[in-house]
C-alpha positions in Angstrom: 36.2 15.4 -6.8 35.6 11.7 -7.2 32.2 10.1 -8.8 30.2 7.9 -6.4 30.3 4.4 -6.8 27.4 3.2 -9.5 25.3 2.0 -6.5 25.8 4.4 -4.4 22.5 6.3 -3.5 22.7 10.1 -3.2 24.0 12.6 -1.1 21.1 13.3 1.3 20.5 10.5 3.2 17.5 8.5 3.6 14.4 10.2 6.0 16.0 13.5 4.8 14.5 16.8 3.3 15.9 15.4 -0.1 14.4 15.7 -3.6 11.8 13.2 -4.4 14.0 11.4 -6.5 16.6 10.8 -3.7 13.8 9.2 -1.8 13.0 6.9 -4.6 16.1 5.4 -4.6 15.9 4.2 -0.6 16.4 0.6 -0.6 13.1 -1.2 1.5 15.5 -2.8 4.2 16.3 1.0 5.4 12.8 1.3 6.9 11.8 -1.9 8.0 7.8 -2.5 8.8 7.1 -4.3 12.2 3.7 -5.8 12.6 2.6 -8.5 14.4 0.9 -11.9 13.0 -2.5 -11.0 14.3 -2.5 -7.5 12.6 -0.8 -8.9 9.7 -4.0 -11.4 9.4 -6.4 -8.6 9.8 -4.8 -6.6 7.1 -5.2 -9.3 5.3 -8.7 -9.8 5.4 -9.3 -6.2 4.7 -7.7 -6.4 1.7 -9.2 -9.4 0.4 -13.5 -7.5 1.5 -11.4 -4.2 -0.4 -12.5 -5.6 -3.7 -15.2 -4.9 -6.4 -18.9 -6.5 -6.7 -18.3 -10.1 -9.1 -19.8 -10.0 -12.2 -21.9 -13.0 -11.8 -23.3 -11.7 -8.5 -24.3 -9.0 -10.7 -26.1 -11.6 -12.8 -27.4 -13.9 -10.4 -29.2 -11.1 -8.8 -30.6 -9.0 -12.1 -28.6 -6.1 -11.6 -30.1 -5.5 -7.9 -27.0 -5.7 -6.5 -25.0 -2.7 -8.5 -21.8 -2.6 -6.0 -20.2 -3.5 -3.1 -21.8 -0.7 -0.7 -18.5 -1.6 2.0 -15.9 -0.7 -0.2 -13.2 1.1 1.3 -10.5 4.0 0.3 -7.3 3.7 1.5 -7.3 7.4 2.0 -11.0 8.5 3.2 -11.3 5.5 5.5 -8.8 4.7 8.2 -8.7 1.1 9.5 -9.4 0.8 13.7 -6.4 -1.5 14.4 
């Protein structure tokens, strides 16, 4: 039997009941991600309100702010778009 070529991925193909490891080694362009602008902007946004309390918020306040009560878990949460 011959080796695979060094760049060659494995023998399950991507999308497949393979190992883990097979599925790390997927290249990005195989499963492309189509989104629009709009959603791509809203995204966006989320990500950027996603973020924790500044400390000179915290200082600027005396501690009465403590965190950012509309944080959001990528998990727990969902997104409505």
């Amino acid at each position: 039997a011959t080796a695979p070529a060094p760049g060659s991925l494995s023998a399950a193909p991507c999308g497949t009941s393979a190992p883990s490891r097979a599925r790390a080694q997927c290249p990005t362009s195989a499963m492309p991600s189509h989104k629009s602008f709009k959603t791509k902007k809203i995204l966006a946004k989320k990500a950027r309100q996603n973020r924790p309390l500044p400390h000179w918020i915290r200082m600027r306040s005396g501690n009465t702010i403590r965190y950012n009560a509309k944080r959001r878990h990528w998990r727990r949460t969902k997104l409505q778009i």
